[in-house]
C-alpha positions in Angstrom: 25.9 -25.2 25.6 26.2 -24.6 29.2 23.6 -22.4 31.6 24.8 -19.1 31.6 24.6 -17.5 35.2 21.4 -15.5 34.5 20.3 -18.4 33.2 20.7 -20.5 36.5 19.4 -17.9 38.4 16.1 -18.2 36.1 15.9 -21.9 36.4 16.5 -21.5 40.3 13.9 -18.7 40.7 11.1 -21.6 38.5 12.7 -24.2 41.0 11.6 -22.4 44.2 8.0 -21.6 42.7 7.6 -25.5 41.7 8.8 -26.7 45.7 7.2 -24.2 47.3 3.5 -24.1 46.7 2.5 -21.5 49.3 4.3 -18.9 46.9 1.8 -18.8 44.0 -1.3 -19.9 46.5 -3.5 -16.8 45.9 -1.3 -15.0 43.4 -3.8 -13.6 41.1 -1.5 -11.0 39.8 2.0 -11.5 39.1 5.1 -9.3 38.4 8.0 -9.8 36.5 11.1 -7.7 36.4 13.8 -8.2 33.9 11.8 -11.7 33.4 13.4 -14.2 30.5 11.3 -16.6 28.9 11.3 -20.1 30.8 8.8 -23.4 29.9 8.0 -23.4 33.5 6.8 -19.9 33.6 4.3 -20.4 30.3 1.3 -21.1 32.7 1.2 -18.1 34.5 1.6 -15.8 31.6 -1.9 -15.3 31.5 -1.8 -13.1 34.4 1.6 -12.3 34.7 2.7 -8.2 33.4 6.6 -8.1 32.9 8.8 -4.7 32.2 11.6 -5.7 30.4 13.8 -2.8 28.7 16.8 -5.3 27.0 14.8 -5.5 23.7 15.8 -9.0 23.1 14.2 -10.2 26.4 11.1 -8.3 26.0 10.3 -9.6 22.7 10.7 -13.1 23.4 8.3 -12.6 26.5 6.1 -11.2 24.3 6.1 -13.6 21.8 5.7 -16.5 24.4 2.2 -14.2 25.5 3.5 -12.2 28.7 1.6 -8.8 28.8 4.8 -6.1 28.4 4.4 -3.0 30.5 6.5 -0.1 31.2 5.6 -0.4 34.7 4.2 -2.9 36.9 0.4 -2.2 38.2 -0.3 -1.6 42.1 -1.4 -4.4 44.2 0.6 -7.4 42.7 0.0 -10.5 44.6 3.3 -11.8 44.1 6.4 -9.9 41.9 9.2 -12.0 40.5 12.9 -10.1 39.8 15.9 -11.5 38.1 18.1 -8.9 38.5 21.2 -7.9 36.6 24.6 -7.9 38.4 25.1 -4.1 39.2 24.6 -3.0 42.9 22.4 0.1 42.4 20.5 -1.7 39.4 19.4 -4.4 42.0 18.5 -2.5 44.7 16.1 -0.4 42.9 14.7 -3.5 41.1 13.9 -4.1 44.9 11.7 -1.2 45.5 10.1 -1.2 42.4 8.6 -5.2 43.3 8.3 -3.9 47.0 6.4 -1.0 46.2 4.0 -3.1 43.3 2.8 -5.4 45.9 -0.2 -5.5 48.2 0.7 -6.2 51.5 0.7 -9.6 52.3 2.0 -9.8 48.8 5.5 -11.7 48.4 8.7 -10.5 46.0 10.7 -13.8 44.8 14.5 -12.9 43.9 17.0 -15.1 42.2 20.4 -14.3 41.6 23.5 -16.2 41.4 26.1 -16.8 44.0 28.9 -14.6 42.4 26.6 -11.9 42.0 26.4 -11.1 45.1 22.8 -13.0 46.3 23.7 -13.6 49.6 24.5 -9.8 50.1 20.8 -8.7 48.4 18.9 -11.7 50.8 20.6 -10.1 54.1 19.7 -6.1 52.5 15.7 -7.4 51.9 15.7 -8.8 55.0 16.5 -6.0 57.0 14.1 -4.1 54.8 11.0 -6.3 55.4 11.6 -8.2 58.2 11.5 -11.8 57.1 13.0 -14.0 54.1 13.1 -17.7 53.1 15.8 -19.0 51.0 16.5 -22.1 49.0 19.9 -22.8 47.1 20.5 -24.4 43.9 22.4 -24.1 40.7 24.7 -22.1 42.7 22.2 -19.7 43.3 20.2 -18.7 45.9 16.0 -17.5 45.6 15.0 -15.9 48.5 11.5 -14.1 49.1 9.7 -12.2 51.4 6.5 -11.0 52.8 5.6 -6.8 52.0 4.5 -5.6 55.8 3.2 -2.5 56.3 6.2 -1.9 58.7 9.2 -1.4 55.8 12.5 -0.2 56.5 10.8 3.6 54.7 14.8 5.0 55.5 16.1 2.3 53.2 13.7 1.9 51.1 14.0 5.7 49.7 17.6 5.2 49.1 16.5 1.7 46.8 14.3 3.9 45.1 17.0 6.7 43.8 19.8 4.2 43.9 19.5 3.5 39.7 18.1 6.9 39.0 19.1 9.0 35.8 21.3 11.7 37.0 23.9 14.3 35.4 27.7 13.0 36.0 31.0 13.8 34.1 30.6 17.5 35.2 27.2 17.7 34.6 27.9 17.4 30.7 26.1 13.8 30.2 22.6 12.0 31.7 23.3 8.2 33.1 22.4 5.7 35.6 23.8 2.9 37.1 23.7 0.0 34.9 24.3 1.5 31.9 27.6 0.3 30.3 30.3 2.9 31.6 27.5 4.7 33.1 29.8 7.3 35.1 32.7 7.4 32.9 33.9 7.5 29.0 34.7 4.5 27.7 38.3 4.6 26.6 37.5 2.6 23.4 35.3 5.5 22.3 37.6 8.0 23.4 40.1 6.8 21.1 37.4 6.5 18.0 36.6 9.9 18.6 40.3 11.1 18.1 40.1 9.5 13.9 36.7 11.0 13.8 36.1 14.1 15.0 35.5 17.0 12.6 35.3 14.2 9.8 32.4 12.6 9.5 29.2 14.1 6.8 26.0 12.9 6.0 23.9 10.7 7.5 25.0 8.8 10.1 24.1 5.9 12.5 25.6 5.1 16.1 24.6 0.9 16.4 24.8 0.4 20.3 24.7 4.1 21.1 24.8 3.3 24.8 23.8 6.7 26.9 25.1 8.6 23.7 28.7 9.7 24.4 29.4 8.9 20.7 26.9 10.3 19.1 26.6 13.8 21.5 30.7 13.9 20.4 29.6 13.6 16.2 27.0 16.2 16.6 29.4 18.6 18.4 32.7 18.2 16.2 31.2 17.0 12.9 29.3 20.0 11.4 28.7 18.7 7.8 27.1 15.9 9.4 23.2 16.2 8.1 21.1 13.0 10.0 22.6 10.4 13.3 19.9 7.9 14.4 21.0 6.0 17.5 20.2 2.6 18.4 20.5 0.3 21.3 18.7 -2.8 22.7 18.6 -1.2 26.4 15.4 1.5 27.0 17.2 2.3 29.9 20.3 3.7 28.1 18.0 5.2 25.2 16.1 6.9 27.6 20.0 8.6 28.6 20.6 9.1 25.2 17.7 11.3 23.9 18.3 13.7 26.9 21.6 13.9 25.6 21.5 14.1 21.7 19.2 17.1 22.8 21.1 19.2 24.5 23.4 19.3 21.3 22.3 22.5 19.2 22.0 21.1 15.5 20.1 22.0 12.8 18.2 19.1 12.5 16.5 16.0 15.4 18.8 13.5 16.0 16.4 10.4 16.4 17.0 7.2 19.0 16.0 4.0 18.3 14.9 0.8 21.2 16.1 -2.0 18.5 17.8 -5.1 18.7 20.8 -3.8 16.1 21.4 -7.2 15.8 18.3 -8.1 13.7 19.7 -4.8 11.1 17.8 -1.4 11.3 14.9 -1.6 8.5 15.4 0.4 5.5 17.3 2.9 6.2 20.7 3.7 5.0 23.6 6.0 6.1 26.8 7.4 5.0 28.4 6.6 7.8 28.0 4.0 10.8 29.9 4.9 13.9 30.1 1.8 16.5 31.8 0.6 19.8 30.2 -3.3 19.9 29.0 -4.9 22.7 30.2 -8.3 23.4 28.0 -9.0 26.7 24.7 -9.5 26.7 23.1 -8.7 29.5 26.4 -9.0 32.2 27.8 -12.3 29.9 29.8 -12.6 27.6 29.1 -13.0 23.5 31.5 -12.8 21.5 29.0 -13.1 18.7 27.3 -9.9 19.3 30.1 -7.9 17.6 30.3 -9.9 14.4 26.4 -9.3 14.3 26.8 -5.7 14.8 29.4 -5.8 11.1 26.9 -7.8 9.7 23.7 -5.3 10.4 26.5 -1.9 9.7 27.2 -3.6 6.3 23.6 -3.8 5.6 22.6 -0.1 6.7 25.4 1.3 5.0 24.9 2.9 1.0 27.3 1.8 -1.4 30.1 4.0 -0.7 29.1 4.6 3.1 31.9 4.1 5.4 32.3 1.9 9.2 34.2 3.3 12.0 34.7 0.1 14.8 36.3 0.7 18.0 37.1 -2.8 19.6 39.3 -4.4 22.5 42.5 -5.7 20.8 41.7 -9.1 21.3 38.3 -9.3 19.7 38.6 -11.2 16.4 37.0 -9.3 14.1 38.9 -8.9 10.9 38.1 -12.0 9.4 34.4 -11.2 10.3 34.5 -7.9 8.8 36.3 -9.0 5.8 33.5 -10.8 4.7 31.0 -8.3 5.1 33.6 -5.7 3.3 35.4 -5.7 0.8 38.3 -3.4 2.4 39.0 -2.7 6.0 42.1 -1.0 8.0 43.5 -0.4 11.2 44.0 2.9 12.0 44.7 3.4 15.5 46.0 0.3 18.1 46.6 1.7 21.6 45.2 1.4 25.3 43.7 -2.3 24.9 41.9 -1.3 21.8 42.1 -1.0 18.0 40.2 1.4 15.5 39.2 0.2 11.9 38.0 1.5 9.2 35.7 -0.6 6.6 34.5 0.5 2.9 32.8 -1.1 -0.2 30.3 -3.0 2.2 29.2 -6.6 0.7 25.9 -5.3 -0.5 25.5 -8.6 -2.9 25.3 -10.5 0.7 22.0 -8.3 1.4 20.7 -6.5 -1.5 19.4 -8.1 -4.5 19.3 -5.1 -7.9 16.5 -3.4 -8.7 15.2 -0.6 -11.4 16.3 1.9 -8.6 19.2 0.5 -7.7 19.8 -1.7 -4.7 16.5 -3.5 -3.3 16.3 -5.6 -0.3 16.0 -9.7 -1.1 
């Protein structure tokens, strides 16, 4: 399969550290920000600390033997950044490495070329001073040395620039970066409009984003009893618990950091609400939603119901027949459809037992 762009931007970033020696010369402490797992990185895991909130990622790194933190240590000799595509995202990622390192310390940044690397080289230059660049992949890793003469003006707006903050009226918590971070998604809207007031029992929202779904079952569905979200991004769970909490229930609707795409344990819910990703990261894969029927098909009981809000030209109703054993389309407008899925294909996942279903 092809490099994805992320990918190229990683294999650019381990190209400029291999040419150009002077970059890890004295780097005794190393920084990694939004890091993926490359063979070229495995010797300086030892004293490298990454912060990685796409669950995926983060357990890769982990398993390869990067120390995980929630936040990189002062005093970094040298902080390495692979940042996402979106604008704010990017420029805080920025501060955050600028504000880790000693000074004298350097900040190593790959992107690729569409992403807009030449725009982020010109902004870190005018924040420190000085950058080097090499090009490859179609990419471009640039770096720079921390003065103690930064651009403090700019650098205070990096800092806020991917902040959580109220928008929509003040109703929701979001930042930038988050999927629809400022906005409803119009997929979810229209899921909302065959489910409000409906749903009861437990429930569980698989990519729960910042929580617009799940705030919108708490508030409308009042014989609902349980809702556990879950998302791969700490960033948008973070969003979500603010927002789950501001809904008066009778009982703690729970968020979840987990990769939905390995299933959600043992647990097991009346009904599963979901809106699919089919990116990870900022690129495209359009096996993440057939993952997410999978894993809603295992977490549902025997008579629990799915609720899938897709874009119209996502195939997914040969997926989710075989994971169901009857699905429907209940609503088709605005670019996206609405199904409905019961009698999940427990056979596929469950093996019976003296209590009833058992996982194999």
């Amino acid at each position: 399969m092809p490099r994805t762009d992320s990918q190229r931007a990683l294999d650019t970033l381990v190209y400029a550290l291999e040419h150009f020696p002077d970059l890890l010369e004295g780097a005794r402490r190393i920084g990694y920000l939004r890091g993926q797992t490359h063979e070229g990185l495995l010797p300086l895991c030892e004293k490298t600390e990454c912060v990685q909130t796409y669950k995926p990622r983060h357990e890769d790194l982990s398993a390869a033997g990067f120390k995980m933190v929630d936040a990189l240590s002062a005093d970094q000799d040298l902080v390495l950044v692979l940042p996402e595509r979106q604008k704010e995202q990017v420029l805080s990622d920025l501060a955050r490495a600028l504000d880790a390192l000693k000074v004298g310390g350097r900040v190593l940044v790959s992107l690729h070329n569409d992403w807009g690397a030449r725009r982020f080289q010109d902004q870190l230059e005018a924040v420190t001073g000085n950058v080097e660049v090499v090009t490859k992949n179609h990419c471009r890793a640039f770096w720079a040395v921390k003065t103690d003469k930064l651009h403090e003006e700019a650098m205070n707006e990096w800092r806020a620039a991917a902040s959580l903050r109220k928008v929509l009226d003040d109703r929701f918590w979001s930042r930038p970066g988050l999927f629809s971070w400022n906005r409803v998604d119009q997929g979810s809207e229209l899921l909302m409009t065959q489910v409000r007031g409906e749903l009861r029992g437990k429930v569980a929202d698989l990519g729960c984003g910042w929580g617009y779904l799940s705030c919108e079952v708490l508030a409308s569905c009042h014989d609902v009893t349980a809702l556990d979200g879950f998302d791969a991004d700490m960033e948008a769970v973070e969003a979500a618990r603010r927002n789950v909490g501001n809904v008066m229930v009778p009982f703690r609707p729970r968020m979840h950091w987990q990769d939905v795409t390995k299933g959600v344990g043992d647990r097991l819910y009346d009904v599963v609400v979901t809106n699919p990703p089919f990116h990870e990261g900022r690129e495209p894969d359009p096996t993440l939603g057939t993952k997410f029927l999978a894993a809603a098909a295992r977490a549902l009981k025997p008579h629990g119901v799915l609720w899938l809000v897709a874009n119209q030209f996502l195939p997914y109703e040969a997926p989710l027949g075989e994971v169901f054993d009857q699905a429907e389309m209940v609503a088709n407008k605005f670019g996206f459809k609405v199904m409905r899925a019961t009698l999940p294909r427990h056979d596929l996942f469950f093996r019976p037992g003296k209590r009833g279903y058992r996982r194999s």
